[in-house]
N, C-alpha and C positions, 0 to 999 in steps of 0.2 A: 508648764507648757504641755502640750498637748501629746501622747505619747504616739501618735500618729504622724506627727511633724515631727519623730526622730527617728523613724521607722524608714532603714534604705530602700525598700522599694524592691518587687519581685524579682526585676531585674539583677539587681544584685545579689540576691540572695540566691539565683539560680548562677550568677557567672561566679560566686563565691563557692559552690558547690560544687561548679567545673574545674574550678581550679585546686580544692579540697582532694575532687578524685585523680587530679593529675598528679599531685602530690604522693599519692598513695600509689598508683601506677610506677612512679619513677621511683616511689621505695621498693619494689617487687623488682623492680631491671635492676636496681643495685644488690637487692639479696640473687639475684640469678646470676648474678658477676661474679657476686663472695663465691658461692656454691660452683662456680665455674673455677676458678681461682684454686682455690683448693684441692677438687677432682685434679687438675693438672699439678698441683704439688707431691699430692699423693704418689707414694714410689705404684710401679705399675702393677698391673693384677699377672698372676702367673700366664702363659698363653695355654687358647685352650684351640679346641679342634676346627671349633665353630667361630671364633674369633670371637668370642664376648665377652673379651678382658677390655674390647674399648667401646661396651653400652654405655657404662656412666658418662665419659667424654661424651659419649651421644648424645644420650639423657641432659647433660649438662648442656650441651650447642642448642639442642632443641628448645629447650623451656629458655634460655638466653634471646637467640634467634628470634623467636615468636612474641617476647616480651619486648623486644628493641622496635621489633614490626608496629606491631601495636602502641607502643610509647611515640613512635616518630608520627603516626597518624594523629595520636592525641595530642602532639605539642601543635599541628597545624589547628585544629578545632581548636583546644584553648587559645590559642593567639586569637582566630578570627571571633572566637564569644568573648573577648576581651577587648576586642574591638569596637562589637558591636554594645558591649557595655559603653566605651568612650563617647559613642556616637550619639547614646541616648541622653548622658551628662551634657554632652554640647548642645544638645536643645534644650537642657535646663538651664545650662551657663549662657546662653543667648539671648534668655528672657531674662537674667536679673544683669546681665553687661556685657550686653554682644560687640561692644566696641573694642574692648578684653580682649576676643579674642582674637587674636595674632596669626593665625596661618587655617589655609582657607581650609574646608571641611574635606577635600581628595584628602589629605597630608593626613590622616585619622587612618588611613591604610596605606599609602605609599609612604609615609614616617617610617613603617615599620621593614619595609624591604627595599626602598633605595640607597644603595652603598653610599656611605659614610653623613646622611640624612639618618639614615639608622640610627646613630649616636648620640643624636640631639633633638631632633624632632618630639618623637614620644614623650620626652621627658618636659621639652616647653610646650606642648599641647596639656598635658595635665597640672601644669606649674600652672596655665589660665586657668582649666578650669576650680583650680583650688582657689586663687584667689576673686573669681566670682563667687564662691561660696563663702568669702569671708563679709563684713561689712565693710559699708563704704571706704569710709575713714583708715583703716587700717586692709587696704588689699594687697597683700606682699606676695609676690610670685613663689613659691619654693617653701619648702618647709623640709625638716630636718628625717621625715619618716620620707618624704618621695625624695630624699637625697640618696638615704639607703637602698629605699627598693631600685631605684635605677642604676645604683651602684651594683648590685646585687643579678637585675637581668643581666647587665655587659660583661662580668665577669663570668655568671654561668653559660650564657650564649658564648663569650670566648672560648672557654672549657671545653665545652662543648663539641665544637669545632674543631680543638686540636686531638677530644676524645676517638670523633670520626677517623680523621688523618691517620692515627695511630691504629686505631683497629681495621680499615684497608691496607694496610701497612706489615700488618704483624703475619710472618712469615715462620717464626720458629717461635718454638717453649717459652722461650724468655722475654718475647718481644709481646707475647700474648698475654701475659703475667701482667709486663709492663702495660699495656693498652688496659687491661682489666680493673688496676688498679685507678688510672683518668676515670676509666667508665665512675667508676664507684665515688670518686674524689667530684665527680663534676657533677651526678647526680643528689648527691649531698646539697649543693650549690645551687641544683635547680629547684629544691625543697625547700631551700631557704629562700630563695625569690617566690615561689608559689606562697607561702607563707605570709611574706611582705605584700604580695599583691595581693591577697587579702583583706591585708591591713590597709591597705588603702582605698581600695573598689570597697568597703562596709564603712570607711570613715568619711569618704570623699561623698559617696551619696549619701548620708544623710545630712551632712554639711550642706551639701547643696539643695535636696528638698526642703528642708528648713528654709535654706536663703529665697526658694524662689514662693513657698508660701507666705513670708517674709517683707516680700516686694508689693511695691504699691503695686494698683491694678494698673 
């Protein structure tokens, strides 16, 4: 076969990219957690005249602060270039079985932010378009890797979520500890779904360029 017909396509190779450096951003907010974490275990520094026994807590809120800033920006941009990866699969899955597919082309972005549409939507929007990428004869909705990655977003977006909660929340030493430790537990969790979404956004298109070079004219 033609090594061009298994090649996913710039598109994904750029939304695999975006999702590579978000990966790596959210390992940098969780080392700024650790290191946050710690700074507050640490017994305190003697006082001094100037008050500089509490720069490191500084230092530490500072590089935390500024990494969360920039992490919440970049989770919006990857979602929306992960979108617009789905959008571009849906005009390849429309040309080899637009009948496939199941929910109109809006639901490719309100899937992803209408309560409790959230849940399901995304996950049978790319259940189609995997099985337009399959052959005729055998097109089965679902497969056991978009079972995990979708498993994988709901529990790190749950995480997530209760990460938030807890760090508006954390009022004293011990609540901050607490909150620090989600941070670092959830971002774990969002590593592993960027990872997964990976594996699927470089398996799914080239599955699908194959199928639609594949199809009769």
């Amino acid at each position: 076969m033609d090594r061009t017909a298994q090649s996913p396509g710039g598109l994904a190779r750029w939304t695999c990219g975006v999702l590579a450096a978000y990966a790596l951003l959210t390992a940098a907010v969780g080392v700024a957690a650790w290191h946050k974490y710690q700074v507050l275990l640490a017994p305190p520094l003697p006082p001094q005249p100037d008050g500089s026994e509490a720069l490191p807590l500084l230092n530490a809120d500072m590089w935390f602060g500024n990494l969360r800033g920039w992490w919440n920006g970049a989770t919006i941009a990857t979602a929306l270039f992960f979108i617009l990866w789905m959008a571009r699969m849906r005009d390849l899955a429309e040309l080899v079985w637009p009948e496939g597919q199941r929910r109109h082309r809006a639901w490719l972005f309100f899937g992803w932010v209408v309560p409790v549409a959230d849940l399901f939507i995304p996950k049978m929007v790319v259940n189609d378009l995997w099985a337009a990428a399959q052959p005729a004869p055998r097109r089965d909705r679902g497969h056991p890797l978009l079972t995990l990655w979708w498993l994988s977003v709901l529990v790190a977006g749950a995480t997530g979520e209760d990460t938030l909660s807890a760090l508006k929340h954390a009022h004293t030493t011990g609540e901050t500890l607490q909150a620090l430790q989600q941070v670092m537990l959830s971002d774990v969790l969002y590593i592993c779904a960027a990872a997964l979404s990976i594996a699927v956004v470089w398996r799914l298109s080239g599955l699908l360029k194959r199928a639609v070079q594949a199809a009769p004219a």
